[in-house]
C-alpha positions in Angstrom: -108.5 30.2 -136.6 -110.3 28.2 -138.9 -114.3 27.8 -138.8 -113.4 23.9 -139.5 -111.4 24.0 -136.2 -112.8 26.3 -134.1 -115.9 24.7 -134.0 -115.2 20.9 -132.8 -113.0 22.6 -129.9 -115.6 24.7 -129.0 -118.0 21.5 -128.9 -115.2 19.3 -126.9 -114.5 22.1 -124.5 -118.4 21.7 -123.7 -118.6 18.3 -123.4 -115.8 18.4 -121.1 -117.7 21.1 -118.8 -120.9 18.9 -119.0 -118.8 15.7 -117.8 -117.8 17.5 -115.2 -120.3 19.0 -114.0 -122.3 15.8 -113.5 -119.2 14.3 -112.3 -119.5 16.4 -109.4 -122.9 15.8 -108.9 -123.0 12.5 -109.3 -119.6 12.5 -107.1 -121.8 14.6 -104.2 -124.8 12.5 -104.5 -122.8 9.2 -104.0 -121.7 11.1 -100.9 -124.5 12.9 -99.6 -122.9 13.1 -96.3 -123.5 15.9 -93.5 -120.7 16.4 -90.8 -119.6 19.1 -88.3 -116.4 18.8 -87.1 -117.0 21.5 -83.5 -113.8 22.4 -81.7 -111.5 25.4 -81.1 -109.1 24.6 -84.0 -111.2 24.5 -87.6 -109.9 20.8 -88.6 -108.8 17.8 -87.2 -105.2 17.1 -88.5 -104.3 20.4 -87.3 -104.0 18.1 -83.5 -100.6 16.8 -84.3 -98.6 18.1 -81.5 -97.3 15.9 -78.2 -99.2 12.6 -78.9 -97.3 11.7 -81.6 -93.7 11.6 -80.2 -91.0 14.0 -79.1 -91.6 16.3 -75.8 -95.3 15.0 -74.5 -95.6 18.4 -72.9 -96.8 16.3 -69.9 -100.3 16.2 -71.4 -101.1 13.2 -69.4 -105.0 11.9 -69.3 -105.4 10.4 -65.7 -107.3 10.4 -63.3 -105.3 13.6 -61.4 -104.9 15.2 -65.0 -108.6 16.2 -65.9 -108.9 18.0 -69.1 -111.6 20.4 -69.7 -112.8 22.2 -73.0 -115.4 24.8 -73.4 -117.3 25.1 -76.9 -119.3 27.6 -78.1 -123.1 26.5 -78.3 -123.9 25.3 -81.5 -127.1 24.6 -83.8 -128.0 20.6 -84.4 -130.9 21.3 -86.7 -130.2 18.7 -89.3 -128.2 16.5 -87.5 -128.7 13.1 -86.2 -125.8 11.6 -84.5 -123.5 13.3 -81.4 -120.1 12.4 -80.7 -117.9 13.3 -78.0 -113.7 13.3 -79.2 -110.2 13.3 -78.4 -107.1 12.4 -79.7 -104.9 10.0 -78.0 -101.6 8.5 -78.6 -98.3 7.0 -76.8 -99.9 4.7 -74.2 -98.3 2.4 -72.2 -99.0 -1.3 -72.1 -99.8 -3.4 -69.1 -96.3 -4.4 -68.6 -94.8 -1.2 -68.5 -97.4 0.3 -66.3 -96.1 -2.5 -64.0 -92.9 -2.1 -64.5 -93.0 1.6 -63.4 -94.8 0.5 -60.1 -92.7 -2.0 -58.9 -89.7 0.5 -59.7 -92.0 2.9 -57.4 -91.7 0.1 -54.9 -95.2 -0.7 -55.3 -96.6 -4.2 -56.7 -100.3 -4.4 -56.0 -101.7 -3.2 -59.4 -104.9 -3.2 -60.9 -104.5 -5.5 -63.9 -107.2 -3.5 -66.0 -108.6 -2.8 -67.9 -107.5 1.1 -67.6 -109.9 3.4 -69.2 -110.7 6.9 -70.8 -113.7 8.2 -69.8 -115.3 11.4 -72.2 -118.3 13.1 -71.0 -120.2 16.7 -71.3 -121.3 19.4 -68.8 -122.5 23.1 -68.6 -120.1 24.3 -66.3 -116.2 23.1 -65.6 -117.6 23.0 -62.2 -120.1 20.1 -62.3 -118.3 16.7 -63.7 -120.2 15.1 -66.2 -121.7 11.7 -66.9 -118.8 9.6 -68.0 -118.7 7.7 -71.2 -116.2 5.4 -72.3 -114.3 6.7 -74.7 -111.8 3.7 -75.4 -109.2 1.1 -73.5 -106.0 2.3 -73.5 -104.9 -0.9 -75.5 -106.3 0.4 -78.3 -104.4 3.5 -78.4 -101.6 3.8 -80.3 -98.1 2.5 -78.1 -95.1 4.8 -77.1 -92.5 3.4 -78.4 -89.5 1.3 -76.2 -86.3 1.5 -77.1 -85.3 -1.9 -75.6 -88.6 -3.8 -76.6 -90.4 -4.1 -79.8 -93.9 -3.1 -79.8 -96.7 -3.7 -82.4 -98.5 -0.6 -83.0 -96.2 1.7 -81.5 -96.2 5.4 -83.0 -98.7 7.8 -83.5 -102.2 9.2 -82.3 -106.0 9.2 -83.9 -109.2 10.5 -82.7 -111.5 8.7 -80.7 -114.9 9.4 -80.6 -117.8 8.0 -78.4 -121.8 8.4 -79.7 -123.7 10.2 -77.1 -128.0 11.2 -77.1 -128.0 14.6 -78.9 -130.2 15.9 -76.0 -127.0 16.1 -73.5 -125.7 19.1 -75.7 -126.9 22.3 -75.0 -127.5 24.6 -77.5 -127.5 27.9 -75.4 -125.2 27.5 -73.0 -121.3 26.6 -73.2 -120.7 23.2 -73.6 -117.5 22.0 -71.4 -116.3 18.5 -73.0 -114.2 16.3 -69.8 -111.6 14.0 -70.4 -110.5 11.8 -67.8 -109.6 8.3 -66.0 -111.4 6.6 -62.7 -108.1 4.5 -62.7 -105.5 4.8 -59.9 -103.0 3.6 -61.7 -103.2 6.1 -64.5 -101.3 8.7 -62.6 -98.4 9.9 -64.4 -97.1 10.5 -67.8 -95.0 7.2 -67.5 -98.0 5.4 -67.3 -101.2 7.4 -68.8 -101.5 8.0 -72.6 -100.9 11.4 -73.7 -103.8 14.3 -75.0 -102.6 15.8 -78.5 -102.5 19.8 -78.6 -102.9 22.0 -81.5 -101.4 25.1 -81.8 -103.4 28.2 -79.8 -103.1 31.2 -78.5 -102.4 33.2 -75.5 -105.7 33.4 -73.8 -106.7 31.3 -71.1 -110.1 31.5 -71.1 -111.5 28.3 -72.9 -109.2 25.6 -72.0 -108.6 23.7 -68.4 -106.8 21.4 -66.6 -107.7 19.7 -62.8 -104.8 18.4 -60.9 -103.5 18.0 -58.1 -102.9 22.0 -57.9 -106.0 22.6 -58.4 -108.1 24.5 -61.8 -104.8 25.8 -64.2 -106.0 27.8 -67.6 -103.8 26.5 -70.5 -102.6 28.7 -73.2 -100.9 28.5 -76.4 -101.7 24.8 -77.0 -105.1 23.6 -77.5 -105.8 20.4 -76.2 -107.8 18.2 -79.1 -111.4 17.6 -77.7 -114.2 18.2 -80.2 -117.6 17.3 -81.0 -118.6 16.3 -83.9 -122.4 16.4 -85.8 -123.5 13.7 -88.5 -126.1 13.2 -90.8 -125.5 10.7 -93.6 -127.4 8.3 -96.0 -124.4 7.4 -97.2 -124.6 3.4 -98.5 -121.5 2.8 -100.0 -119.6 2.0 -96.7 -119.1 -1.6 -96.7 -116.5 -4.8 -96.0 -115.8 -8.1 -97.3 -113.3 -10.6 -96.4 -111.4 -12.3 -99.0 -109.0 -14.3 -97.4 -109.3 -16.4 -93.8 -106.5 -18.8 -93.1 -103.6 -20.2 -91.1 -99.9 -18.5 -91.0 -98.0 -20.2 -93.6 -94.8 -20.2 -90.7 -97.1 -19.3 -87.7 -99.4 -22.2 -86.8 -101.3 -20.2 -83.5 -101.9 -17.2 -86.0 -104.7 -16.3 -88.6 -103.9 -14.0 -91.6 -106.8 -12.2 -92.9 -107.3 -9.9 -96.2 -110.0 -7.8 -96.2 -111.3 -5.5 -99.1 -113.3 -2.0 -98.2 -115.0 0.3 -99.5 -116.2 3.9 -98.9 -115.8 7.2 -98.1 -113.4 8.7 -95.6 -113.2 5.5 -94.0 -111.3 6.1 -90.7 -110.4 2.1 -89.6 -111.7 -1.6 -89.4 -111.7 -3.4 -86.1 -111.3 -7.5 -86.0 -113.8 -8.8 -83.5 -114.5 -12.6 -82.2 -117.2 -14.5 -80.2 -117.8 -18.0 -78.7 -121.5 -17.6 -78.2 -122.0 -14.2 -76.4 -120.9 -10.5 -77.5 -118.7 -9.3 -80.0 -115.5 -8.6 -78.6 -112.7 -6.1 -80.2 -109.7 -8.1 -80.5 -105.9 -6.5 -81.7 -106.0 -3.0 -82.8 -107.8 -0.9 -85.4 -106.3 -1.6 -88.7 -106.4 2.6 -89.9 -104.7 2.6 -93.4 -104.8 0.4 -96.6 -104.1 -2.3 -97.3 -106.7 -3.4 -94.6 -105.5 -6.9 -93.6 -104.6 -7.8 -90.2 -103.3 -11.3 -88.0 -105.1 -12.8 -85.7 -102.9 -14.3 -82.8 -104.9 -17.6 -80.9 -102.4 -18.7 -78.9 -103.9 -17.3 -75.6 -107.3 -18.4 -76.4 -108.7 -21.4 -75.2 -109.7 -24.6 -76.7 -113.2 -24.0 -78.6 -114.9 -22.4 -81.4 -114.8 -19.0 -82.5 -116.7 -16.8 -84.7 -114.8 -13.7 -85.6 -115.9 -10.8 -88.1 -114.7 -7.0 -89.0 -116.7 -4.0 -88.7 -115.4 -0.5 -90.6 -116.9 2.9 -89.6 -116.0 6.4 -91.7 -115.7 9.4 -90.5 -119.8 10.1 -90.0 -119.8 8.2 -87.7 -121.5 5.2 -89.8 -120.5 1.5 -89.0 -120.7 -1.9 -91.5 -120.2 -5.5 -90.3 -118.4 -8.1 -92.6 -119.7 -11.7 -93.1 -118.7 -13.9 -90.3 -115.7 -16.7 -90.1 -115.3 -19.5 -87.9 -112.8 -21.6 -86.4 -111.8 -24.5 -83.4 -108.9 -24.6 -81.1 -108.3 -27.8 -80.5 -105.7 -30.0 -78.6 -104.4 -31.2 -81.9 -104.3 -27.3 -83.5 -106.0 -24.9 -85.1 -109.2 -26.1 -87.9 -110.7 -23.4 -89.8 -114.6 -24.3 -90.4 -116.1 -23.7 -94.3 
């Protein structure tokens, strides 16, 4: 090859390495996040079995179905957030849960809300400390054939932030999942635990029913913990748009934009003057916009905002909107 040509390849075959080298760093240092992802199965996605759809395997979470996983102790030097996990899908709504009593011949029902509760203990003997994990109306719906359902399809982790001094780190750790609600009883009306595939000891994975304490083997039921540490400050979201249905006058559109990295969902909240309140489900995959249905509010004003939280752990709030119910309609405030 010629000197005159060998040369200026060699030169933009460097510059190329350089570029990306500090493309990578300055890719890592944009990200400088920490996260340990603790359960029997290495990664999360690999929890895509009964939740979803098809045969549920009768993986119920109730309060006769207790789940119970045992983790190995781990380190948390350089870690500073705990979270307990699970990953739910194919819950019922309110109406069905009725439904199903009344078929039962039973009509005095709770009317929620029904509940998953998450805690950690060092034996499968002692029940833990519950947490609550999440309201089963914000777990993805089963899906009815003779009724259409928003949200219907699916599961995703949950995860609840717990004091890092409730984990041990030289004992076994046994992570509970479970319901205090009656009415969560059966697989026609509890959401369903997802299940990786295991193997065929029985050693490491429980379930309390009715029967008693039964090992489970070749499925592994998706309960993790999961370590952060993150300065991460590029997590953020802004709402563009805030305004009436064009054809739905007791319904808000809004557009959101978002950024940041491995950003798991946003969640629409609203106020009067007290708490936050979530309000319709998580919104889990771009483009993040979402409707806000009024018609079952009452007359007043309303602040409403959206926070987004990535898979560390980390949360951000948006600016806030405002609007009135009124007798004459909807006004959205400046």
């Amino acid at each position: 090859m010629p000197k005159k040509v060998f040369l200026p390849t060699v030169l933009f075959i460097s510059i190329l390495a350089c570029l990306s080298v500090f493309g990578l760093q300055a890719f890592a240092n944009s990200n400088p996040e920490k996260i340990l992802f603790h359960a029997e199965l290495p990664l999360p996605n690999e929890y895509s079995l009964f939740a979803g759809g098809g045969w549920d395997g009768n993986w119920y979470v109730g309060k006769n179905h207790i789940w119970i996983k045992e983790l190995k102790p781990l380190d948390t030097k350089g870690y500073e957030r705990l979270y307990l996990g699970a990953r739910l899908g194919r819950s019922k709504t309110y109406q069905q849960i009725k439904e199903h009593f009344k078929e039962e011949g039973e009509e005095d029902i709770s009317s929620g809300p029904y509940s998953i509760l998450i805690g950690i203990s060092d034996s499968k003997e002692k029940k833990p400390t519950p947490f609550l994990l999440t309201e089963i109306d914000n777990i993805p719906f089963e899906g009815d054939s003779s009724v259409p359902l928003p949200h219907a399809g699916g599961s995703r982790w949950f995860w609840k932030e717990v004091p890092m001094e409730i984990l041990s780190k030289n004992t076994g750790n046994y992570l509970w999942l479970w319901s205090d609600d009656e009415e969560l009883n059966s697989r026609a009306t509890s959401p369903i635990l997802a299940a990786g595939i295991g193997s065929d000891e029985a050693d490491r994975s429980f379930l309390l029913d009715s029967e008693g304490e039964k090992s489970i083997r070749y499925f592994e039921p998706a309960l993790a913990i999961k370590l952060a540490s993150s300065s991460q400050k590029e997590l953020g979201v802004k709402i563009l748009n805030f305004k009436q249905h064009p054809y739905r006058p007791d319904t808000i559109t809004v557009s959101n934009s978002v950024k940041g990295h491995n950003v798991l969902y946003i969640q629409p909240q609203i106020k009067t003057s007290g708490e936050w309140t979530n309000v319709g489900m998580p919104i889990s995959q771009p483009p993040y916009d979402n409707i806000l249905g009024i018609s079952s509010l009452p007359f007043g004003k309303y602040y409403y905002r959206n926070f987004v939280e990535d898979w560390s752990g980390l949360r951000a709030f948006s600016d806030e909107r405002s609007f009135v119910i009124e007798e004459e309609g909807l006004r959205i405030l400046k």
